[in-house]
C-alpha positions, 0 to 999 in steps of 0.5 A: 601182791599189788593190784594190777589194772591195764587201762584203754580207751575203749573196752574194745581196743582189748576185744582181741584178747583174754577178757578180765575185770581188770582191764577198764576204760580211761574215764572209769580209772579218771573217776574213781581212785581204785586205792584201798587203804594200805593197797599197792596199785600197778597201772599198765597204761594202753591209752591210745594217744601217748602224746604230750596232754594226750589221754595216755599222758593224763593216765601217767600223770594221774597214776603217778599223782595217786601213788600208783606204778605206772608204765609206761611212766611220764618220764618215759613218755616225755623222752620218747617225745623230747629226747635227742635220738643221738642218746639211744645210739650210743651204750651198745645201740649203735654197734647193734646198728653197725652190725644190722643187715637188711634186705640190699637196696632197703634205705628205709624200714619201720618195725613195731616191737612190743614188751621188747619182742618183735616178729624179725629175728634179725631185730630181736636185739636191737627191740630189746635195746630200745626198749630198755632205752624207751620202756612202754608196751608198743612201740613203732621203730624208724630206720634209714640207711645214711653215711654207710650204716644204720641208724634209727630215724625215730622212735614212738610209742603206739596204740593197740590199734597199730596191730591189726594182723592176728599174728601181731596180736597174738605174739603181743598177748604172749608177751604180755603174759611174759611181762606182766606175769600171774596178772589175772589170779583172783584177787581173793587169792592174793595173798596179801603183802605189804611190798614187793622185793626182788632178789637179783640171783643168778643160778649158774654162778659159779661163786655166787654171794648166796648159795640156794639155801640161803636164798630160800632163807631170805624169802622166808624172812621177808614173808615172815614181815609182810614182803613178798620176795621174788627171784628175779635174772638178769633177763627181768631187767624191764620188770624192775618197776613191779617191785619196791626194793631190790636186793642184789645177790650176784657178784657185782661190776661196773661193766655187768648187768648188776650195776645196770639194775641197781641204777634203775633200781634207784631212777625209779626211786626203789630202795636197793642193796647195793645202791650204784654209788656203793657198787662203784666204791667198792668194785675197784680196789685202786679207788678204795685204797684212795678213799682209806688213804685220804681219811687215815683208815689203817690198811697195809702198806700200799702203792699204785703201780701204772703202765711203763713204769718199770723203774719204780718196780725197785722202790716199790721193793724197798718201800713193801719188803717182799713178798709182795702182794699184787692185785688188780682194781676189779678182782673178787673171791681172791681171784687177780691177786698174785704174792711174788718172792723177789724182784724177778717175780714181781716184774714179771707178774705186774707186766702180765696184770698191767695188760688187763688194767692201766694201774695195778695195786701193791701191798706188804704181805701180811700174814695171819691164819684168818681173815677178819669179815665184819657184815655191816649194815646200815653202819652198825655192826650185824655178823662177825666170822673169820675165814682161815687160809688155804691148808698150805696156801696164803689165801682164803681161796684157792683157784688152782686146779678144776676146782675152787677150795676155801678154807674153814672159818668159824662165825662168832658173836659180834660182842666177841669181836675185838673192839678195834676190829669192829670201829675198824670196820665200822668207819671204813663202812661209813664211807661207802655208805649206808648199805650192807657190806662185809669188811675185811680186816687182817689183825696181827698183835695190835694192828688192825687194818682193812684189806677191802670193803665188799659190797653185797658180801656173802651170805651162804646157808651155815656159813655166816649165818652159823651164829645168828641163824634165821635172824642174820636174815630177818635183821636184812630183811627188816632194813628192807622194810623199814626202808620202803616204809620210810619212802611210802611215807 
């Protein structure tokens, strides 16, 4: 665990709470380094004047300069004093406002909000936006009612001394708790670890990339060399700068919190899997199929399908042959892929798939008893299984009825693999990028051809760990750490 200072002006701005040897003065965090060797350092800066030369910029400035977290940062500070307030009414903040109902004849109001919280329920949300916006521990929120609505006339960071009732204080206090979590053990009790990881899980996912067990695996893993891993949600968001790496084990999507955090994962210069720009190469099947095309990766026959072109319907018959395997850009586990027998079918089945996305993949069917998966990371080859079809079925899922069916697989050693299964995988992976990805491949006689690349790929307790065991979870954990390593250097 890192060690955690919360820096003040004065110790008495912090006579209202909890005391404890960690909380010091300005002058005493100016005048002495507090970095021992091999020691990870986290500042949460209460200073009381956050403007620009003030002594919680200064505090920012020297964290940073000796390699310390620190929050609020100088980045965030810089935007609260310079940034044009029409940026934080925009990505979700103005329909927030649009929906805000105050006291009628109220055209002005001011809250304070702390860690994200506030005392007024009606502005919980609205707290919670700005402050992923403005991440700093207090902050003051002006709003006018002009032009039929609200809207949010200035934001600004402010002392301990604003919260002068003892009902402010205490809520602060709870929420500082929150926010800094287990910030007061002892630290002869810490145990000592040399990075922070967090694992991004979401436990009520239905079908998520790492079941439980195998989740507990990677903790191990990443204990056994010195990192400590914790299990974080999507409700951890502002927490992400405790950590130096984090490791996404959810389902991604352009439009989900997961992509969210693996871009302030990587603006707060954390290493991450999957990085954003990986996340949105492999998220949507119309850009990937693009990207295979242009640099002569093999993969079966595929064209585009877009709104109110019924009349390619029939060429693109011709061209594939049926059946015909229809697929929108954002599905995952199988789910949005359709296999139509004839033209009826597919004129009717691309009509309903083209009211959820404006362009539409379709591909000649290929059929195989498996599926190829190669798990690549950092462009080298790292597992191998094959995933067999549903019994009676075409896919390796199954989504009819209540419940998902998957069919068997077998995970084999990557020097059984198939030469050109693996250089398949391999350089469709180089163009994603230098993460960890699972690459599906189909392979009849001597054709090979990449169906996807999957960003964050499953990892599930006795599936593909069957072969490798432990050390599938080590070797991730390993990249890990020597990447934190690369960028402490």
């Amino acid at each position: 665990m890192p060690r955690f200072y919360v820096v003040v002006d004065d110790l008495k701005d912090w006579s209202p709470y909890y005391p404890s040897r960690d909380v010091i003065t300005f002058d005493h965090y100016l005048n002495h380094d507090h970095t021992a060797a091999g020691e990870r350092v986290r500042v949460i800066n209460l200073c009381r004047s956050y403007r620009y030369l003030g002594t919680a910029y200064y505090c920012a400035l020297l964290a940073e300069a000796r390699g310390h977290r620190v929050f609020p940062s100088v980045r965030t500070l810089n935007d609260l004093s310079s940034k044009s307030l029409s940026a934080i009414q925009l990505g979700g903040v103005d329909k927030l406002l649009d929906k805000l109902q105050l006291d009628e004849g109220v055209t002005s109001h001011r809250f304070l909000c702390w860690f994200g919280e506030c005392r007024e329920p009606v502005l919980a949300a609205l707290a919670k936006a700005v402050f992923e916006r403005f991440p700093c521990p207090l902050l003051e929120v002006h709003l006018e009612h002009r032009d039929g609505g609200w809207r949010i006339d200035g934001v600004r960071a402010v002392s301990l001394r604003r919260l002068r009732s003892a009902e402010e204080q205490e809520a602060f206090a709870n929420a500082f708790e929150a926010f800094s979590r287990k910030m007061w053990r002892v630290p002869k009790l810490r145990k000592h670890f040399r990075f922070d990881l967090a694992i991004l899980a979401d436990r009520d996912e239905a079908m998520p990339p790492s079941d439980a067990r195998a989740l507990k695996r990677f903790v191990k893993a990443a204990e056994e060399l010195g990192i400590a891993a914790d299990l974080i949600g999507k409700k951890d968001f502002m927490r992400l700068p405790e950590y130096d790496g984090l490791f996404i084990r959810e389902t991604t999507s352009l439009a989900h919190h997961t992509y969210h955090f693996a871009k302030k994962a990587e603006a707060e210069g954390m290493v991450v899997m999957d990085d954003p720009t990986s996340i949105m190469r492999c998220t949507n099947k119309v850009y990937l199929a693009e990207l295979l095309r242009r640099h002569k990766v093999a993969t079966p026959k595929t064209e585009i399908l877009r709104r109110d072109e019924g009349e390619r319907l029939q060429s693109v018959a011709e061209e594939l042959g049926f059946p015909v395997v229809l697929k929108v850009p954002d599905g995952s586990f199988s789910r949005g892929v359709v296999k139509v027998k004839n033209a009826e079918e597919l004129a009717q089945e691309s009509a309903q798939l083209l009211k959820k996305s404006a362009l539409l993949l379709a591909q000649e069917y290929m059929y195989t008893d498996y599926d190829w998966r190669i798990g690549v990371l950092n462009n080298h080859p790292l597992y191998a299984c094959r995933y067999y079809m549903v019994r009676n079925h075409w896919q390796i899922y199954h989504h009819g009825g209540a419940a998902v069916k998957s069919g068997g697989f077998d995970a084999i050693a990557v020097a059984d693999v198939p030469a050109p299964v693996l250089k398949a995988a391999v350089r469709a992976s180089k163009l994603i990028g230098n993460g960890f990805y699972g690459v599906d491949l189909k392979q009849s006689g001597d054709r090979v051809v990449v169906i996807e690349v999957n960003d964050n790929p499953s990892v599930d307790a006795g599936v593909e760990d069957k072969h490798l065991g432990q050390e599938l979870y080590l070797c991730i954990m390993r990249e890990f750490l020597r990447r934190m390593e690369a960028k402490r250097r």
